[in-house]
C-alpha positions in Angstrom: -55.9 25.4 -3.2 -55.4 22.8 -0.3 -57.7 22.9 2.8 -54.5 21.6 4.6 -52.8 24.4 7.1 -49.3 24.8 6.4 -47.5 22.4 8.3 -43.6 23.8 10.2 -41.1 21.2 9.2 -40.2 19.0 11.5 -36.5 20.5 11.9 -35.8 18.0 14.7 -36.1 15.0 12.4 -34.1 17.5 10.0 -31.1 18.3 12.0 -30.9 14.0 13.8 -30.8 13.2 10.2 -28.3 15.8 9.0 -26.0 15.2 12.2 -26.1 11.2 11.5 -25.2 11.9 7.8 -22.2 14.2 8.8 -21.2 11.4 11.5 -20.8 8.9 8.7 -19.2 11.5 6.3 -16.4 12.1 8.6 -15.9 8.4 9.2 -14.9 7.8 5.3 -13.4 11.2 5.3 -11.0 9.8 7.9 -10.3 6.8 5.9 -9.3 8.7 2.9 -7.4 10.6 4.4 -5.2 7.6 5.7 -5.1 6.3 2.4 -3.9 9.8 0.9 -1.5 10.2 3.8 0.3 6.6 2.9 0.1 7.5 -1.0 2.0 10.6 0.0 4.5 9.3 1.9 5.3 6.7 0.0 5.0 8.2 -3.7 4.7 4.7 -4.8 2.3 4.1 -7.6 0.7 1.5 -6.0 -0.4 4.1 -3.2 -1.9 6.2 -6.0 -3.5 4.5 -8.1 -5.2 2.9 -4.6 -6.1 6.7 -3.7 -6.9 6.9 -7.1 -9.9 4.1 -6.8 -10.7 5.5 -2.7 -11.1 9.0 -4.4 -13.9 7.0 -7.4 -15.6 5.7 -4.0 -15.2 8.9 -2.3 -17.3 10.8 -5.1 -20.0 8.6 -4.7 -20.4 8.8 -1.0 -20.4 12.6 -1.5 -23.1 13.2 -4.5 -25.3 10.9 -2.5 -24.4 13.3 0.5 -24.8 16.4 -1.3 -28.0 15.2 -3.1 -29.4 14.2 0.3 -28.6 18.2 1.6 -30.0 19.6 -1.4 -33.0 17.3 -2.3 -34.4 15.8 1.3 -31.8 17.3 3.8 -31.8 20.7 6.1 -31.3 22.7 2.9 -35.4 23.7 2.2 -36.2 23.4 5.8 -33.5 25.6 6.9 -34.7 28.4 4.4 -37.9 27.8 5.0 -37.9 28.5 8.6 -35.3 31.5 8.2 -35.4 32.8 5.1 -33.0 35.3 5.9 -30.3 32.1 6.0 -31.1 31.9 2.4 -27.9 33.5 1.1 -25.7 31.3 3.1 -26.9 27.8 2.0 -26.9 29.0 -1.7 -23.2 29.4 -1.0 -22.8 26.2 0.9 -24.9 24.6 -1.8 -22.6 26.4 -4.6 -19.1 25.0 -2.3 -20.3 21.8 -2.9 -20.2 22.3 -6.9 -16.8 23.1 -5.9 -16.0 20.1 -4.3 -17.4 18.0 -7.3 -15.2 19.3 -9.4 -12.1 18.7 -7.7 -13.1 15.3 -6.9 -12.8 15.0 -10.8 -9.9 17.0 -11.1 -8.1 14.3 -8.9 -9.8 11.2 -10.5 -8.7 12.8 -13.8 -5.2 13.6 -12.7 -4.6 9.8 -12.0 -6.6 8.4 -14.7 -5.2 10.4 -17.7 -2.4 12.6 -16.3 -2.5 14.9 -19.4 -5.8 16.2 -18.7 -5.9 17.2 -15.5 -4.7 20.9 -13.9 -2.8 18.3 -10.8 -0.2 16.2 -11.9 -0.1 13.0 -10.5 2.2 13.1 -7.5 0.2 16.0 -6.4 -3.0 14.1 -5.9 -2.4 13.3 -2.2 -1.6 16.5 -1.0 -4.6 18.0 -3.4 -6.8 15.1 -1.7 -5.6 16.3 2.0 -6.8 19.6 0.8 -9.9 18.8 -0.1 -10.7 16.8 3.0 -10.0 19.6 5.2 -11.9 22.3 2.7 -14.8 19.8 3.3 -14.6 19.5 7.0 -14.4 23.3 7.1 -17.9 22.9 4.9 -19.2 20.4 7.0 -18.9 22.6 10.2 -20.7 25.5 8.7 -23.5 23.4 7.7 -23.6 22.6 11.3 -23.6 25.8 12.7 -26.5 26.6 10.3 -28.3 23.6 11.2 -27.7 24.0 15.0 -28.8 27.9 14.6 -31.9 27.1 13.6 -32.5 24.0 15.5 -31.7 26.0 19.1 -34.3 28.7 17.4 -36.7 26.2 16.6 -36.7 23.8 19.2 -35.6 27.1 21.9 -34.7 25.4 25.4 -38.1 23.2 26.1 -35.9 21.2 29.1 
């Protein structure tokens, strides 16, 4: 057994570090959605094929995201300070299984048509979609961050 008190995480350093991630999120989630917005106009497969590659850089971005939440982000603090919160980051935590597997869904649909549930020309409007199920995401993770941090943190001014 440790002689060390049980230290509070530091949800400040939490919630600047979750609010910087989501800043940068929405960034490339703006991008994509340009790109998806031009392959859908367009329906050339040029435009595809180019949403097809954003979408391959897309998934990245987001498992190093949603390994960040899970691993070193709010995720534990959040449930550690309010454990009662604990039911509502497992489902944000199980929307972002969601969201990894339509990310592959898409890439699949423009890699090997046949094997996907989307067809092909479906991918940008699927993509738009997803962007916006993500930001919905992204602004309940805030909420629960900001709950927390207001409880925390209380108003100190």
């Amino acid at each position: 057994m440790s002689d060390k008190p049980h230290q509070k995480p530091d949800f400040q350093g939490v919630a600047r570090s979750s609010m910087e991630e989501h800043d940068k999120l929405h960034q490339t989630i703006g991008e994509l959605r340009a790109c998806a917005e031009q392959a859908k106009a367009s329906q050339q497969e040029k435009h595809l094929e180019a949403l097809g590659e954003w979408l391959k850089e897309f998934k990245v971005i987001m498992r190093r995201h949603m390994d960040f939440e899970e691993a070193d982000g709010f995720m534990r603090p959040v449930v550690e300070i309010r454990p009662t919160l604990a039911g509502r980051v497992e489902e944000i935590r199980a929307e972002h299984d969601q969201v990894w597997e339509t990310l592959n869904e898409l890439i699949g649909a423009i890699e090997n048509p046949g094997q996907s549930s989307f067809w092909p020309r479906d991918v940008p409007d699927a993509t738009l979609a997803l962007l916006d199920q993500i930001i919905h995401h992204e602004e309940k993770e805030n909420t629960i961050i900001l709950d927390v941090f207001i409880d925390d943190v209380g108003t100190k001014d």
